[in-house]
Biopython code that builds the backbone (N, CA, C, O; Angstrom):
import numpy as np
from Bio.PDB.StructureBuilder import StructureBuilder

atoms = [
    (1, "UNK", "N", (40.130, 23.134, 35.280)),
    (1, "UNK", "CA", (39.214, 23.224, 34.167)),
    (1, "UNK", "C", (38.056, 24.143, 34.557)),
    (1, "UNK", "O", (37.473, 24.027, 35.635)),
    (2, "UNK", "N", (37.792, 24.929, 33.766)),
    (2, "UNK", "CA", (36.390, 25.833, 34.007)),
    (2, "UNK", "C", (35.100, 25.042, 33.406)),
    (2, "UNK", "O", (34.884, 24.409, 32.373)),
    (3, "UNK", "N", (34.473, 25.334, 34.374)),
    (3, "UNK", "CA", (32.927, 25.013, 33.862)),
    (3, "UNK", "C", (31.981, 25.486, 33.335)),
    (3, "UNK", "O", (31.028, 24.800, 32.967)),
    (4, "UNK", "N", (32.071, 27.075, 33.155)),
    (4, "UNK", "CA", (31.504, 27.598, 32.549)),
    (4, "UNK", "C", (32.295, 28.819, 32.187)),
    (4, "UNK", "O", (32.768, 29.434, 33.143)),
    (5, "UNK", "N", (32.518, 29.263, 31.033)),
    (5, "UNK", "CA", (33.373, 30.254, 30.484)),
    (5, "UNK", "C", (32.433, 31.423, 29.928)),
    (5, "UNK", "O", (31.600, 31.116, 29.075)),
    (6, "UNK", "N", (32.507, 32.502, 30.286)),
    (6, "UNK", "CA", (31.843, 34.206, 29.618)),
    (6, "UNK", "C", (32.885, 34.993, 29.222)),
    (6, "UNK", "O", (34.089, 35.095, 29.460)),
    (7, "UNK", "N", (32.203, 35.425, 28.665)),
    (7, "UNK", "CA", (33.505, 36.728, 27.702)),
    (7, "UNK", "C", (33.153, 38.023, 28.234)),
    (7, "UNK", "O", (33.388, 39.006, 27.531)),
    (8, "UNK", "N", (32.601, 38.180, 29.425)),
    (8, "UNK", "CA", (32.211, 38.902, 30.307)),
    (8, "UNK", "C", (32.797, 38.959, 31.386)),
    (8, "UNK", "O", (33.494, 39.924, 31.700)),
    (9, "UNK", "N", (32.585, 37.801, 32.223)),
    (9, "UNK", "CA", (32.710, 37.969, 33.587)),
    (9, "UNK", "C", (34.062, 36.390, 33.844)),
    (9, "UNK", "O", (34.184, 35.233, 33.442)),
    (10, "UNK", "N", (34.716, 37.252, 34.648)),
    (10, "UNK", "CA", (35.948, 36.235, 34.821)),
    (10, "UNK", "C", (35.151, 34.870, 35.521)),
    (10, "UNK", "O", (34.002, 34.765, 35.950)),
    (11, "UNK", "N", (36.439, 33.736, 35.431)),
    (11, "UNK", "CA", (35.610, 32.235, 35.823)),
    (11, "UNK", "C", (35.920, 32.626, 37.178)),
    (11, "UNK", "O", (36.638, 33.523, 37.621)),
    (12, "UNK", "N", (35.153, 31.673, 37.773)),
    (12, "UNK", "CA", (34.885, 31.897, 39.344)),
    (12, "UNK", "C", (36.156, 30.391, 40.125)),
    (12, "UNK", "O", (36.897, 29.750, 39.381)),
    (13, "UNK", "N", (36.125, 30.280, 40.852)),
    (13, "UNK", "CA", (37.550, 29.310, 41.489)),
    (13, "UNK", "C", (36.634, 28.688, 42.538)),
    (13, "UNK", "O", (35.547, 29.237, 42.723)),
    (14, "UNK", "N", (36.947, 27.619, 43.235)),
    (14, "UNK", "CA", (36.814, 26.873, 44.147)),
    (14, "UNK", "C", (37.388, 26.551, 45.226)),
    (14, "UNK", "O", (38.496, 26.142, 44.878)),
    (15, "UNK", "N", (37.281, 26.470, 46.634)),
    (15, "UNK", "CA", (38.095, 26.142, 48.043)),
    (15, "UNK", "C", (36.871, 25.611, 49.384)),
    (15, "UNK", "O", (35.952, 26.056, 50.072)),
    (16, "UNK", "N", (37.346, 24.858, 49.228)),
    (16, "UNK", "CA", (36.735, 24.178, 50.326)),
    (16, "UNK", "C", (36.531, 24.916, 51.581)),
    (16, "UNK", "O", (37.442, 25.373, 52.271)),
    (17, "UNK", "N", (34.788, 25.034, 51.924)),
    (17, "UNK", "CA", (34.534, 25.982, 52.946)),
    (17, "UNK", "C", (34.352, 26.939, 52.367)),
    (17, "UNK", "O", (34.448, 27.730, 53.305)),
    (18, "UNK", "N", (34.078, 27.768, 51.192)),
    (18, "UNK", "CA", (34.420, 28.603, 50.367)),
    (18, "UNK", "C", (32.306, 28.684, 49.479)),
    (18, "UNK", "O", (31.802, 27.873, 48.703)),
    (19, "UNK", "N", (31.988, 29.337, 49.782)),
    (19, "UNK", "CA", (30.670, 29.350, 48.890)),
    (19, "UNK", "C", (31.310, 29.598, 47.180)),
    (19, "UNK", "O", (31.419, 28.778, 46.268)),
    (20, "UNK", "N", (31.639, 31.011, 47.226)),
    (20, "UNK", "CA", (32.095, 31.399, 45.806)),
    (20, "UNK", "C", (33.218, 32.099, 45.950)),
    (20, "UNK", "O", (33.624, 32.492, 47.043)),
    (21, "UNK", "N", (33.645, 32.248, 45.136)),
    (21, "UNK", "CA", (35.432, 32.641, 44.918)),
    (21, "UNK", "C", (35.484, 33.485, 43.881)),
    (21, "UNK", "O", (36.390, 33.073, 43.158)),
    (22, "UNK", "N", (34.771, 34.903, 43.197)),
    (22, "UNK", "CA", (35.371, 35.680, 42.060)),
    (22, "UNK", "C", (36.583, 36.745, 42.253)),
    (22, "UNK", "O", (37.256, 37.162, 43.195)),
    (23, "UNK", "N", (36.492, 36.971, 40.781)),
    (23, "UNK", "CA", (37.603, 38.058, 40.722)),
    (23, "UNK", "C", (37.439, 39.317, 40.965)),
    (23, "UNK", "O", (38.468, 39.888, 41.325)),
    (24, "UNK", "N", (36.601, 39.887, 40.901)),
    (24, "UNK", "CA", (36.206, 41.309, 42.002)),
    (24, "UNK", "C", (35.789, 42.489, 40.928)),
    (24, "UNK", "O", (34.927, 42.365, 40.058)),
    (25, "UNK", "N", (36.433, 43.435, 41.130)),
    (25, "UNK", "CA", (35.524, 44.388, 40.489)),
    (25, "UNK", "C", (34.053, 44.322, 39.347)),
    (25, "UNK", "O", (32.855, 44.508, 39.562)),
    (26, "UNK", "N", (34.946, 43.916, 37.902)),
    (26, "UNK", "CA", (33.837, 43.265, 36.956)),
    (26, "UNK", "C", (33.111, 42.468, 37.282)),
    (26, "UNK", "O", (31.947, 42.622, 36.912)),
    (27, "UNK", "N", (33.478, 41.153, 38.187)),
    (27, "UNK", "CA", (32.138, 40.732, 38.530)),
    (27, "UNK", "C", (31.135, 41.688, 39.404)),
    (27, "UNK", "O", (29.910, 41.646, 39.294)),
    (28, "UNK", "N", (31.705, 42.377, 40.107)),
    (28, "UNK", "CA", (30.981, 43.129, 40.882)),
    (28, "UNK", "C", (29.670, 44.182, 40.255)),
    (28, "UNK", "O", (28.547, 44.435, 40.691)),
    (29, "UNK", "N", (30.541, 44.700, 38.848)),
    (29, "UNK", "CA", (29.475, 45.230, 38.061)),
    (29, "UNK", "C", (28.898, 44.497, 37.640)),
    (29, "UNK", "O", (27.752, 44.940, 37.572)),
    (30, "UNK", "N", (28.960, 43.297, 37.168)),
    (30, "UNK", "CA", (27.429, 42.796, 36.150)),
    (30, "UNK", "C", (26.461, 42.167, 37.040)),
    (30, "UNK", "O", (25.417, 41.643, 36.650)),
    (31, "UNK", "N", (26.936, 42.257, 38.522)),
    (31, "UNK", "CA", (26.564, 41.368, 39.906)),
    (31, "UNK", "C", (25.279, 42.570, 40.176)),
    (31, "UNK", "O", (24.143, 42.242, 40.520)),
    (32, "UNK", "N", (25.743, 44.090, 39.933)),
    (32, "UNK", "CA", (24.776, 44.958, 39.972)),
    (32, "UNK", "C", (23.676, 45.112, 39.032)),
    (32, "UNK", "O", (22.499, 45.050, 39.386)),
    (33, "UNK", "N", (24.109, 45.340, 37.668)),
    (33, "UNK", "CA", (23.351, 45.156, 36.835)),
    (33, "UNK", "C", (22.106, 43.803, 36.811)),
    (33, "UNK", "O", (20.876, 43.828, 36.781)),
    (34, "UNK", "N", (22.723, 43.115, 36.828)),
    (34, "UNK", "CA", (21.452, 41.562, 37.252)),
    (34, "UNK", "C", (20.639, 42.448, 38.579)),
    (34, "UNK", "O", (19.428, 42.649, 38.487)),
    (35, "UNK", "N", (21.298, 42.864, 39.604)),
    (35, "UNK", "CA", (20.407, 42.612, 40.784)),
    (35, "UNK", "C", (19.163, 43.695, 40.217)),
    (35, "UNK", "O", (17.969, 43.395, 40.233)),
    (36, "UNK", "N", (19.643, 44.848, 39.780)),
    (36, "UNK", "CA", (18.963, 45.772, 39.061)),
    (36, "UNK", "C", (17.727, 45.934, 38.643)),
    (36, "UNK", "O", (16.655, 46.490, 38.883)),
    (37, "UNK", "N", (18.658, 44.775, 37.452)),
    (37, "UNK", "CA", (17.285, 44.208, 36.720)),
    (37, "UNK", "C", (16.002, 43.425, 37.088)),
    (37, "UNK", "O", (14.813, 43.392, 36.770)),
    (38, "UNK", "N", (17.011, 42.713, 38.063)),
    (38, "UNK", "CA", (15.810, 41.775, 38.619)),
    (38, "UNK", "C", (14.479, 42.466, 39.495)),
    (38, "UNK", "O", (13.272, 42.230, 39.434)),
    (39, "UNK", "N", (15.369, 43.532, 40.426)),
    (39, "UNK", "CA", (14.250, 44.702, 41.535)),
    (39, "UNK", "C", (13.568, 45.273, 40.422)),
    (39, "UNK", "O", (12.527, 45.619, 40.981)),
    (40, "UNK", "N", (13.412, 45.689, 38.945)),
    (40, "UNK", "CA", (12.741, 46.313, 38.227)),
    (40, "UNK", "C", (11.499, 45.262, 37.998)),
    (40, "UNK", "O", (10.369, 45.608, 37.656)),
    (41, "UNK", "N", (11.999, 43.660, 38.299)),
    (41, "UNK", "CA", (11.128, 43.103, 37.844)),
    (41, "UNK", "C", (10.398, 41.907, 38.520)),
    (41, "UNK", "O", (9.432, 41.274, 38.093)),
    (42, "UNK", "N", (10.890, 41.795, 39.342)),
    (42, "UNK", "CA", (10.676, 40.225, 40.340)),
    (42, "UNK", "C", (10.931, 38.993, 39.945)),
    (42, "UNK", "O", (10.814, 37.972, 40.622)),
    (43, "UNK", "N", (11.439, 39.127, 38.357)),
    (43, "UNK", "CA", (11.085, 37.983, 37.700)),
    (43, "UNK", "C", (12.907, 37.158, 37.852)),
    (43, "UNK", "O", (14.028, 37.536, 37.511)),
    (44, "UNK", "N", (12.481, 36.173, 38.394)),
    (44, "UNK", "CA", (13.591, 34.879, 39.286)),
    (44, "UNK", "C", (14.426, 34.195, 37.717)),
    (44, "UNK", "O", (15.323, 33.354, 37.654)),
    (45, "UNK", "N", (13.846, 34.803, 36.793)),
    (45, "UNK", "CA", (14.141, 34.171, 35.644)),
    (45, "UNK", "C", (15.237, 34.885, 34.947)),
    (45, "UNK", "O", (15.830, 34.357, 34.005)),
    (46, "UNK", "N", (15.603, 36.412, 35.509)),
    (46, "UNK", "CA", (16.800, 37.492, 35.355)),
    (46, "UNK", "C", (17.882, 36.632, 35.939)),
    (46, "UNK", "O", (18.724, 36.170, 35.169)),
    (47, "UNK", "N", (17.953, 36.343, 37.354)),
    (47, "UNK", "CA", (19.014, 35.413, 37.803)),
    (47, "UNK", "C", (19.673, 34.462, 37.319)),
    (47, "UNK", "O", (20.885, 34.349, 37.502)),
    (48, "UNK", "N", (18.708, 33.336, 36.378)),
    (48, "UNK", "CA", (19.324, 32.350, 36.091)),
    (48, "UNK", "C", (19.682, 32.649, 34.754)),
    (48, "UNK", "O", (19.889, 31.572, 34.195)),
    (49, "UNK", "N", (19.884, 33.751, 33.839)),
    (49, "UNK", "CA", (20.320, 33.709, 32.608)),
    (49, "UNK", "C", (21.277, 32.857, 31.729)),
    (49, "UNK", "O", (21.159, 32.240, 30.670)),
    (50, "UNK", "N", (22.536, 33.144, 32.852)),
    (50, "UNK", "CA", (23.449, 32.569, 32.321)),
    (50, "UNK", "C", (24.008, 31.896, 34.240)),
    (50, "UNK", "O", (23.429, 32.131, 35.301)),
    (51, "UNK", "N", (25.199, 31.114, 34.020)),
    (51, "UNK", "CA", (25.969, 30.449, 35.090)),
    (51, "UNK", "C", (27.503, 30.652, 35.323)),
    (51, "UNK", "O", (28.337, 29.754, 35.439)),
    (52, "UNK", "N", (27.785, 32.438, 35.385)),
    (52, "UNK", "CA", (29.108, 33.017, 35.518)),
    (52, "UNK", "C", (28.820, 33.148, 37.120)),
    (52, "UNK", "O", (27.749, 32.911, 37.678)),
    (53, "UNK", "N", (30.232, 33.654, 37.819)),
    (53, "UNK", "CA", (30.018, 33.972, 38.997)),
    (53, "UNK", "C", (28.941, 35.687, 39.641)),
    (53, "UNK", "O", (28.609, 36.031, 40.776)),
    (54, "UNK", "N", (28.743, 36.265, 38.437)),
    (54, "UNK", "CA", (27.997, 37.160, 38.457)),
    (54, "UNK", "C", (26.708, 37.193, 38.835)),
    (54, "UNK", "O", (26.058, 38.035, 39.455)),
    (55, "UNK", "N", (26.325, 35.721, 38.175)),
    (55, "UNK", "CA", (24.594, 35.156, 38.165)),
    (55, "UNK", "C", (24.603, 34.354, 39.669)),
    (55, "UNK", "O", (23.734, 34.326, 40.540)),
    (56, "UNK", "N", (25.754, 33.807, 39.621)),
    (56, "UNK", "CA", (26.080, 33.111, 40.968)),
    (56, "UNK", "C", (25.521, 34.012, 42.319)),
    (56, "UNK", "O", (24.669, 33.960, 43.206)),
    (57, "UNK", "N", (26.515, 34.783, 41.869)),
    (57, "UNK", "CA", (26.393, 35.738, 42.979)),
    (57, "UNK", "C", (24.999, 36.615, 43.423)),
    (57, "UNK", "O", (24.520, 36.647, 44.557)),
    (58, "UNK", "N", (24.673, 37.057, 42.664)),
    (58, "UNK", "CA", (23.101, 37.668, 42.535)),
    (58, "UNK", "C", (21.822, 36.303, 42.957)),
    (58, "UNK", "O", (20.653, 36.411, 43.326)),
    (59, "UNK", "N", (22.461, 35.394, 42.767)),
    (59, "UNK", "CA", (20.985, 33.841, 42.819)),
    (59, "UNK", "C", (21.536, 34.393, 44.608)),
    (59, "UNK", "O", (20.817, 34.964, 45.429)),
    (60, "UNK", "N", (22.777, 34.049, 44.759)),
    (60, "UNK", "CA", (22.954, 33.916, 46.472)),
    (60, "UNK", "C", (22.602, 34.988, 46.893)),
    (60, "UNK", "O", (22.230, 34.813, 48.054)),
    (61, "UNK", "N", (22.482, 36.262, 46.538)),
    (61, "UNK", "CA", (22.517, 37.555, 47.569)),
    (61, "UNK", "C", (20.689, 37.453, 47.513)),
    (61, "UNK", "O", (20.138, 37.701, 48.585)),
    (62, "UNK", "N", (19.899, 37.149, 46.474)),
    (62, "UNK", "CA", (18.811, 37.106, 46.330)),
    (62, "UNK", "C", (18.273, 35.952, 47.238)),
    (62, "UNK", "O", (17.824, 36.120, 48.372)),
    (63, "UNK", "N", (18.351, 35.071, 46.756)),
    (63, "UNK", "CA", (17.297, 33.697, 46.998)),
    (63, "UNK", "C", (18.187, 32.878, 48.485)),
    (63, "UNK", "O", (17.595, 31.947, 49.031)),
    (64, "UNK", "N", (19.375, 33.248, 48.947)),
    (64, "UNK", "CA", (19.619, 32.382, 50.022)),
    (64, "UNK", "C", (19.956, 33.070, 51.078)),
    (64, "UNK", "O", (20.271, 32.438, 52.087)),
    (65, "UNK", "N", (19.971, 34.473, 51.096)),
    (65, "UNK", "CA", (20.610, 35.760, 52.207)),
    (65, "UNK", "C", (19.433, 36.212, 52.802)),
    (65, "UNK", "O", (18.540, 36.589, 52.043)),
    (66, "UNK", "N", (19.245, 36.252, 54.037)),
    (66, "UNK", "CA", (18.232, 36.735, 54.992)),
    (66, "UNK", "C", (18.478, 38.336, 54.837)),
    (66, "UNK", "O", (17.705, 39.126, 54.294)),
    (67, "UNK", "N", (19.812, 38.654, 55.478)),
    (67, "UNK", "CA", (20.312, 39.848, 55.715)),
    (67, "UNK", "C", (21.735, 39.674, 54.914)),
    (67, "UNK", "O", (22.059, 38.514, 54.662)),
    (68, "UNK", "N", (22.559, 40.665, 54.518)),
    (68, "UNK", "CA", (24.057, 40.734, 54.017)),
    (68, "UNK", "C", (24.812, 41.479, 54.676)),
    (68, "UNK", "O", (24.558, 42.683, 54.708)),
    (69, "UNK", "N", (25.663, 41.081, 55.204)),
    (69, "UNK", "CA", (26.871, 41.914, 56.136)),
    (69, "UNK", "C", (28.162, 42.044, 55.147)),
    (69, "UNK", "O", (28.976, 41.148, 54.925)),
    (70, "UNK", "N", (28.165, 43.307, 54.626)),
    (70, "UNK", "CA", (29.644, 43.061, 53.613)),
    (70, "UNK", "C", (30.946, 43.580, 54.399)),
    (70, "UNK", "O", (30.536, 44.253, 55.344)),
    (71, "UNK", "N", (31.837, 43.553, 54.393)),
    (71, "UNK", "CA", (33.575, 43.591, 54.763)),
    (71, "UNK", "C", (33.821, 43.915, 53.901)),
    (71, "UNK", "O", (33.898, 43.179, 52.917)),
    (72, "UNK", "N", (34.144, 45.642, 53.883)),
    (72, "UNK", "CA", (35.302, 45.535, 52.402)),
    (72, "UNK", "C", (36.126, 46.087, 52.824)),
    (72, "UNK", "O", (36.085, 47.031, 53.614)),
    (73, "UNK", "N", (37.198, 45.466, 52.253)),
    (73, "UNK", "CA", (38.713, 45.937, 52.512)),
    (73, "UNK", "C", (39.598, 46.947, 51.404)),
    (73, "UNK", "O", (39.745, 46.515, 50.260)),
    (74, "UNK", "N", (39.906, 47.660, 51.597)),
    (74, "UNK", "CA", (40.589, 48.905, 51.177)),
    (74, "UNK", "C", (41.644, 48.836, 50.924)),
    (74, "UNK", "O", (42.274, 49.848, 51.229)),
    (75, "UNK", "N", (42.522, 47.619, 50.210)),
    (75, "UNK", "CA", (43.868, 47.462, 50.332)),
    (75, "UNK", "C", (43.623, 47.844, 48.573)),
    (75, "UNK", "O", (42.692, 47.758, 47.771)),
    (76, "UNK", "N", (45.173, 48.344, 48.556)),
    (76, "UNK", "CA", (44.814, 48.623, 46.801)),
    (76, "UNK", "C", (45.367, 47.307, 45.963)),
    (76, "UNK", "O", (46.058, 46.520, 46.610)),
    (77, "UNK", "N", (45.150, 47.055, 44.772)),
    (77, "UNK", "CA", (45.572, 45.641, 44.522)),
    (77, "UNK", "C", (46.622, 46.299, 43.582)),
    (77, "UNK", "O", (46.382, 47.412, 43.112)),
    (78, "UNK", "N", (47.847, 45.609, 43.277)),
    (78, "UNK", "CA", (49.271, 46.399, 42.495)),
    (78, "UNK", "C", (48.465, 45.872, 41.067)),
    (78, "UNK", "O", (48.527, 46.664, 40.127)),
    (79, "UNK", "N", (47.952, 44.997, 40.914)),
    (79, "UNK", "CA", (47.874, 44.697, 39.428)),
    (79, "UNK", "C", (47.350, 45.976, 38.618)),
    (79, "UNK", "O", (47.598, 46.410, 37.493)),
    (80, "UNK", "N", (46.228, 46.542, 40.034)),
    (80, "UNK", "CA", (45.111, 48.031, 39.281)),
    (80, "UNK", "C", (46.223, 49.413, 39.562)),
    (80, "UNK", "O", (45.820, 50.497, 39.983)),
    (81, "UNK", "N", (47.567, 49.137, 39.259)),
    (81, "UNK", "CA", (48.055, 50.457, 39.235)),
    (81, "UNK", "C", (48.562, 50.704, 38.409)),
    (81, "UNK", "O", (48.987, 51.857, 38.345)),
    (82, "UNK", "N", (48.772, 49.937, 37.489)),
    (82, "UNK", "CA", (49.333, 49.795, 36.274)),
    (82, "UNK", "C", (48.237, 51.219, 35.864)),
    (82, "UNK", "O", (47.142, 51.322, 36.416)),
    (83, "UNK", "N", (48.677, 52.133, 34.946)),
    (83, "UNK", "CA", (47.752, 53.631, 34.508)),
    (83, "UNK", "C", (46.835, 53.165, 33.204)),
    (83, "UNK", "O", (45.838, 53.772, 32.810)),
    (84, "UNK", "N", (47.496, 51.720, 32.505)),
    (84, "UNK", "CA", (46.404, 51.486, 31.563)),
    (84, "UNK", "C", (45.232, 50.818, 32.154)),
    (84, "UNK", "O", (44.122, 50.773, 31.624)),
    (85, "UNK", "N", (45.485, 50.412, 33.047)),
    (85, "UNK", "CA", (43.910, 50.065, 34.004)),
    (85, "UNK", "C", (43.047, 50.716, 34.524)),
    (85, "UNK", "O", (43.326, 51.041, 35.678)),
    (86, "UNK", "N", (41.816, 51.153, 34.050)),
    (86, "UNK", "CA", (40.979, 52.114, 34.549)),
    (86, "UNK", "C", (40.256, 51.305, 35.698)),
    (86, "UNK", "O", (39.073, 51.470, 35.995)),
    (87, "UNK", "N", (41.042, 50.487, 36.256)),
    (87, "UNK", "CA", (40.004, 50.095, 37.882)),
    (87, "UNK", "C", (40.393, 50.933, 38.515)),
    (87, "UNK", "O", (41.421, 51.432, 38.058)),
    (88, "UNK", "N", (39.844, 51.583, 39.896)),
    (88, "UNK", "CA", (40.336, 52.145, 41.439)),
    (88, "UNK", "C", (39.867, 51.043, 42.331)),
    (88, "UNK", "O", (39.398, 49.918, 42.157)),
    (89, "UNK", "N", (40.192, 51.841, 43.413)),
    (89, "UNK", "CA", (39.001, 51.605, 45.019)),
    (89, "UNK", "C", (38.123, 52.094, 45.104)),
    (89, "UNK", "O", (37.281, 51.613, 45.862)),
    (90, "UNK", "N", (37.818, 53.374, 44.344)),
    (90, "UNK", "CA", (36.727, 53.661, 44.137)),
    (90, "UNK", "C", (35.616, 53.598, 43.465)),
    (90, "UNK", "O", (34.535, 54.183, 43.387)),
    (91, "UNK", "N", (36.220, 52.666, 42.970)),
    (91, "UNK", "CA", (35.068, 52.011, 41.843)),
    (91, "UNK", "C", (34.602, 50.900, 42.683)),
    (91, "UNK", "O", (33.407, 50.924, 42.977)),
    (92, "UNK", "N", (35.541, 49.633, 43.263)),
    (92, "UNK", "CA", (34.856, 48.798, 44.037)),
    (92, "UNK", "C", (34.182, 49.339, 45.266)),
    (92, "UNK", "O", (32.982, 49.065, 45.272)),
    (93, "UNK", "N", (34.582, 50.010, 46.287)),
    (93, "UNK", "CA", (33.662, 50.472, 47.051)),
    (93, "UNK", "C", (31.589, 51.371, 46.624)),
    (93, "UNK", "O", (30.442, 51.494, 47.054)),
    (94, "UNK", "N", (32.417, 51.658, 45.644)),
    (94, "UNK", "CA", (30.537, 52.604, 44.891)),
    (94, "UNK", "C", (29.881, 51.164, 44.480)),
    (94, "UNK", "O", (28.671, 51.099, 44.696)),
    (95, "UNK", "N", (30.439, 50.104, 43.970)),
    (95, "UNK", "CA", (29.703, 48.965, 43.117)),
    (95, "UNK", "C", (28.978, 48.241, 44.431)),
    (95, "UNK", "O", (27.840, 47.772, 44.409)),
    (96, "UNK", "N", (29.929, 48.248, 45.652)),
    (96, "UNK", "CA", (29.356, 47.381, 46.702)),
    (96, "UNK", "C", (28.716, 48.187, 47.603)),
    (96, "UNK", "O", (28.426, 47.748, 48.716)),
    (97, "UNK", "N", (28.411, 49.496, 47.217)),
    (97, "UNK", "CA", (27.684, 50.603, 47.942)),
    (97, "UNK", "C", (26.248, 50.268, 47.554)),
    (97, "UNK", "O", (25.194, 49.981, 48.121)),
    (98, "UNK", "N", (26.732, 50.451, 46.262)),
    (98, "UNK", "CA", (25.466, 50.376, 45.344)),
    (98, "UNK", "C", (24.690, 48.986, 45.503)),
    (98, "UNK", "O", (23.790, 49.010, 46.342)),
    (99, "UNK", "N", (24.894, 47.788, 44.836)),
    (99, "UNK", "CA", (24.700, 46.642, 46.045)),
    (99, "UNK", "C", (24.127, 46.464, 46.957)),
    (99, "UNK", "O", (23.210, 45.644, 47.009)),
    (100, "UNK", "N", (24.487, 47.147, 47.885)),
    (100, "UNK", "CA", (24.111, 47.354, 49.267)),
    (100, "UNK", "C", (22.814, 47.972, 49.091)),
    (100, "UNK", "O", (21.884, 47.427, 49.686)),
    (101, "UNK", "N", (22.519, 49.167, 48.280)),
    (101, "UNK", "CA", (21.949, 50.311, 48.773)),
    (101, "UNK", "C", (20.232, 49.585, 47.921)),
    (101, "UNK", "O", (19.084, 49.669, 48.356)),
    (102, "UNK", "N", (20.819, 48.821, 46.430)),
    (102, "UNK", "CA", (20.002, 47.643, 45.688)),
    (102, "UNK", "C", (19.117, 46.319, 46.928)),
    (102, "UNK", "O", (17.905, 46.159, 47.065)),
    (103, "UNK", "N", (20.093, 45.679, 47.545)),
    (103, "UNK", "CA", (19.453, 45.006, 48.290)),
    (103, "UNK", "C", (18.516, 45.493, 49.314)),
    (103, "UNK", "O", (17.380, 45.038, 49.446)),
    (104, "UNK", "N", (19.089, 46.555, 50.130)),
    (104, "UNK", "CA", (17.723, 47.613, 50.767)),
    (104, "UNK", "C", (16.946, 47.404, 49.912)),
    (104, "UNK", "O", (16.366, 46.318, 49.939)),
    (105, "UNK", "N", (16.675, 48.268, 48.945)),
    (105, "UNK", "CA", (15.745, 48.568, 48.175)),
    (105, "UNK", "C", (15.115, 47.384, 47.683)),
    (105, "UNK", "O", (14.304, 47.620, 46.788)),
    (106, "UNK", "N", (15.275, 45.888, 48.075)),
    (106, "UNK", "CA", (14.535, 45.003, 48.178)),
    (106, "UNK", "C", (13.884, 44.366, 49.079)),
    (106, "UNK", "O", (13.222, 43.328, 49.088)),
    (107, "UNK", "N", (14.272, 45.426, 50.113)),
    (107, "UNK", "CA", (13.892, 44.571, 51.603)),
    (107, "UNK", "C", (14.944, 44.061, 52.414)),
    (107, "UNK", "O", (14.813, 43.835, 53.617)),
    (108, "UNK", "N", (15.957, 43.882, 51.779)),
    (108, "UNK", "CA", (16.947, 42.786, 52.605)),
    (108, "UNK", "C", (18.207, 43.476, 53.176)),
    (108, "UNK", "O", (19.207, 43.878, 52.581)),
    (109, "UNK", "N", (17.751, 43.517, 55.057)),
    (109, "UNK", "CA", (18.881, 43.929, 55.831)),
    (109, "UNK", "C", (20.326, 43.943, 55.140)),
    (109, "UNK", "O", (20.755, 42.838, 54.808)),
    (110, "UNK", "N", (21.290, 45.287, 54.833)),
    (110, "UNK", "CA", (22.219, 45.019, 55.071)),
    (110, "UNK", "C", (22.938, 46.156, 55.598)),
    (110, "UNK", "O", (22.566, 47.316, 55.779)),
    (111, "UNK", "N", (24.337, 45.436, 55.861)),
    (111, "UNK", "CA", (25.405, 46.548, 56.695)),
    (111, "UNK", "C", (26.693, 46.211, 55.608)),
    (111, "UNK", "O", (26.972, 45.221, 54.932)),
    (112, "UNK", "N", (27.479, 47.874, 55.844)),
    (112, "UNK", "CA", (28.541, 47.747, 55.606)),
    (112, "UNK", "C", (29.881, 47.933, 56.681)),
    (112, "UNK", "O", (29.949, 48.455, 57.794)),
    (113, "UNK", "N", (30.947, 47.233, 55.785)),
    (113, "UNK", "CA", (32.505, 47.563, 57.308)),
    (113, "UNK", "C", (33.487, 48.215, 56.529)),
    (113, "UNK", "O", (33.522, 47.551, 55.493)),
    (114, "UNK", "N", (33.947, 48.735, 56.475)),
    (114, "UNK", "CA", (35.079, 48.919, 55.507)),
    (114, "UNK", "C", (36.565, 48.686, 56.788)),
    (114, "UNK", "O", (36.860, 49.230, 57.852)),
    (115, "UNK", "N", (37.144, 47.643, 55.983)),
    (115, "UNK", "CA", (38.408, 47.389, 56.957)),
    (115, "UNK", "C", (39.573, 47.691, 55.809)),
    (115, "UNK", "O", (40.766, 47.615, 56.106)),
]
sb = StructureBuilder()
sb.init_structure("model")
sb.init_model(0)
sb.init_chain("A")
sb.init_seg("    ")
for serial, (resi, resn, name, xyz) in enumerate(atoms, 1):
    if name == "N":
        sb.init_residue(resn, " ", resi, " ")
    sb.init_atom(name, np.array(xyz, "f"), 0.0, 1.0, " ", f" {name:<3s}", serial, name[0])
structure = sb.get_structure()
């Protein structure tokens, strides 16, 4: 059962040991957009808008991350090869570049790996 449903951003999953669990790219964009918004503004009140894994994700990279160490992996996924799918790898790598390059720009240590 989902607990919270958006017509945006896919539902997020659960696993023990597991902080958050999304589906990747799209969340990844609206994960930017929030953080965005929020560095334009300071205001803690951008984060909690809504309760998709997007907002999820942005409350954690914000309010509970000292520093962020990201891992991204470069494997291509078969579902995004289908030609009516306008995802790449290069779209997820720029979103978590960008991300990255967002959280600097707030102060907060991070590194990237690409495996």
């Amino acid at each position: 059962m989902f607990e919270y449903i958006s017509p945006e951003v896919p539902p997020i999953a659960h696993m023990e040991g597991v902080d958050l669990i999304t589906e990747g790219v799209v969340t990844l964009g609206k994960t930017l957009d929030i953080l965005e918004r929020y560095a334009a503004t300071r205001d803690a009140s951008v984060l909690r808008e809504k309760k998709d894994g997007a907002y999820l994700l942005a409350q954690t990279l914000v309010e509970k991350c000292t520093s962020v160490k990201f891992i991204v992996g470069r494997a291509l996924n078969p579902a995004h090869q289908n030609p009516d799918m306008p995802i790449s790898l290069s779209i997820k790598l720029r979103l978590v570049k960008d991300i990255s390059d967002c959280l600097k720009g707030m102060g907060k240590p991070t590194t990237l790996r690409y495996c």
